[in-house]
N, C-alpha and C positions, 0 to 999 in steps of 0.2 A: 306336216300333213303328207301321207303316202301319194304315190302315181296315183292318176283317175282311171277307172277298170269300166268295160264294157255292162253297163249295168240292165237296160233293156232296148228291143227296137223297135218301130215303130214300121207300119204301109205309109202311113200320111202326115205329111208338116203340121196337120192341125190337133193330132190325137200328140204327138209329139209336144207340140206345143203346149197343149193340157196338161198334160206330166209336168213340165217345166217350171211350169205354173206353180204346183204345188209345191215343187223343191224350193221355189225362188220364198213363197210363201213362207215355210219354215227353214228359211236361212241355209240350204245345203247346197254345197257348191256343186257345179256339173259341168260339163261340156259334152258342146253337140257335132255331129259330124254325118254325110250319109256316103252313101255306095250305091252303087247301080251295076247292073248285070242283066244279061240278054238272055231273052227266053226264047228264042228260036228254037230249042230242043223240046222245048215243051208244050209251044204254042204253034210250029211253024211258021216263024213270022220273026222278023225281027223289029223284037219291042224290049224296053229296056226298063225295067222293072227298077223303083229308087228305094231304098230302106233309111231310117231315119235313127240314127244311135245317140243315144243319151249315156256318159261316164261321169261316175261320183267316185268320190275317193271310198274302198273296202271297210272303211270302220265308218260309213254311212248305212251303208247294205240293210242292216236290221233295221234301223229308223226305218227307212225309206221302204219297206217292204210293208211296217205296219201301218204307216201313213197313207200308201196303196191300198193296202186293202180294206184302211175303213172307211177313204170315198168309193168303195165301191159295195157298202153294206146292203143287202137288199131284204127284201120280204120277200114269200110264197106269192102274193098278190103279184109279186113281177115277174115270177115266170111263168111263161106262156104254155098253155095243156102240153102241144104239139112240139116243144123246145126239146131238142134232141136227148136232153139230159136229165129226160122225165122218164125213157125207154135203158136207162142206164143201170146193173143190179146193185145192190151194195155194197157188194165185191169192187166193182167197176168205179163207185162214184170215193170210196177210200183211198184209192189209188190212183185219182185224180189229186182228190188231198195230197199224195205221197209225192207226186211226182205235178208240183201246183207249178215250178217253173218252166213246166212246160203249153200251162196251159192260161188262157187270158183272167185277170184277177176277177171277174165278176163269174165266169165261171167257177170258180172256186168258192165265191162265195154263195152260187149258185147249189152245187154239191152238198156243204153244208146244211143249208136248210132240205134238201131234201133229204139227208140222212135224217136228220131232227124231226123229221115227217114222217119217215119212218119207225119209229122210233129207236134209232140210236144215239148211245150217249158220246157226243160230239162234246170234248172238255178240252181246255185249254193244254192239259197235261198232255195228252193222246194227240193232238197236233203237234207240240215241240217234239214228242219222241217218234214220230213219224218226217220231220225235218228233221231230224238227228241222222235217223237211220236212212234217209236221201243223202245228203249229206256225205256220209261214209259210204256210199253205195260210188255216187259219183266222184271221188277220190281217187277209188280204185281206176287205174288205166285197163284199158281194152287189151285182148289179144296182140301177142307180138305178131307185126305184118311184114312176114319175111317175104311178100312179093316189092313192098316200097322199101325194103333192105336189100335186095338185088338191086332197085333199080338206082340205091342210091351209087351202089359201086359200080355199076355200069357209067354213070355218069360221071365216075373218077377220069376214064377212058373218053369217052363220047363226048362228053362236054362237062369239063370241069367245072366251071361258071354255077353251071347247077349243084352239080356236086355239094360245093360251098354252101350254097342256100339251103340244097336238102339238109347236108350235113349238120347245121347250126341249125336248123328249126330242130331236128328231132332230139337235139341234144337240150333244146333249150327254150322249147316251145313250152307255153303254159295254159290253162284254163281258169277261169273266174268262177268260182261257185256258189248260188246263192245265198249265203249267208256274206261272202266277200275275200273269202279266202282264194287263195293263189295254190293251185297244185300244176305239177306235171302233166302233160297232155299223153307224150308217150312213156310206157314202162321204162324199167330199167334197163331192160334187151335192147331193146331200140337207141333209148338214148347212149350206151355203149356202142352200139353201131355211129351213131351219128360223132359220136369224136372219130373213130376211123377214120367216116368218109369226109370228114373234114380236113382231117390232117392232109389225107390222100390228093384231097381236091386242091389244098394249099400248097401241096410237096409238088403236084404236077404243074400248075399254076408256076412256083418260082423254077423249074423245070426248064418251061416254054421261054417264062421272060427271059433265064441267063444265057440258056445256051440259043438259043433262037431270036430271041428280039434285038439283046444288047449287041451281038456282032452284026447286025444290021447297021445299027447304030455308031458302032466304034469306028 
């Protein structure tokens, strides 16, 4: 069985706990973990916001996606007149479908009936070739960021330490994508930056220790 990979997260232990629920139900393995992070930027205040992560191993991914979305099957009768995604065009509510991990499962399945309402033809086929082409869309890495490329070399100089860590994330940093796949986080610029700035950070790094720590030491 592969590494367990960041699969979804959660505001609250008990909506987490729901999820869980279902996995344990059909037999898939998972582990839980959470984080927290201060929102004094955003609230003026400092309060400490907890998120709640649920990892399955990547060759769960599609099970566990369709297993999601059919607790969360709904009718027209459940959504509400005034429900944000009633004001949504059909342009708009597509590309909800297109782009569904970004958005909570009963909205998505909310989306659907309302295209079916409209009447379009919402088929099985036209969903996997719209998760295809997400899919390939998020694969592709973002623009090269030659301002965290400067700052990784600056920090050759200033503080090695970093260096290191920038250096080895950009080289080696990865994303999980919903289907379960494993890609590159940064393009191929960047992660060629980031062997430099590692070597850099490692070369200054044994630098310090020989000529500066061990004759202290001797």
């Amino acid at each position: 069985m592969s590494s367990f990979q960041n699969y979804r997260s959660f505001e609250d232990e008990a909506s987490m706990q729901e999820f869980c629920d279902v996995l344990e139900k059909h037999a898939i393995p998972y582990q839980t973990s959470h984080s927290s992070m201060y929102l004094n930027e955003v609230y003026g205040a400092n309060m400490l916001e907890y998120r709640y992560h649920v990892s399955i191993p990547p060759e769960y991914f599609s099970q566990t996606n369709l297993l999601w979305e059919s607790k969360h099957r709904l009718t027209l009768q459940d959504i509400p007149p005034d429900h944000y995604l009633q004001e949504f065009t059909i342009g708009e509510l597509w590309n909800l479908l297109r782009k569904k991990d970004e958005w909570a499962p009963e909205d998505a399945a909310m989306a659907k009936l309302l295209l079916a309402k409209r009447e379009e033809h919402v088929s099985e086929d036209r969903l996997r070739n719209l998760e295809q082409e997400r899919i390939e869309e998020l694969k592709i890495p973002g623009s090269t960021n030659y301002t965290g490329i400067v700052l990784g070399y600056l920090m050759c100089v200033l503080f090695f330490p970093g260096a290191i860590i920038c250096g080895y994330l950009m080289r080696s940093r990865k994303k999980t994508l919903p289907n379960g796949e494993t890609v590159y986080l940064f393009n191929k610029t960047e992660r060629e930056h980031g062997i430099v700035v590692l070597a850099l950070g490692t070369g200054v790094m044994a630098f310090i220790v020989y000529y500066k720590l061990l004759p202290l030491l001797l």
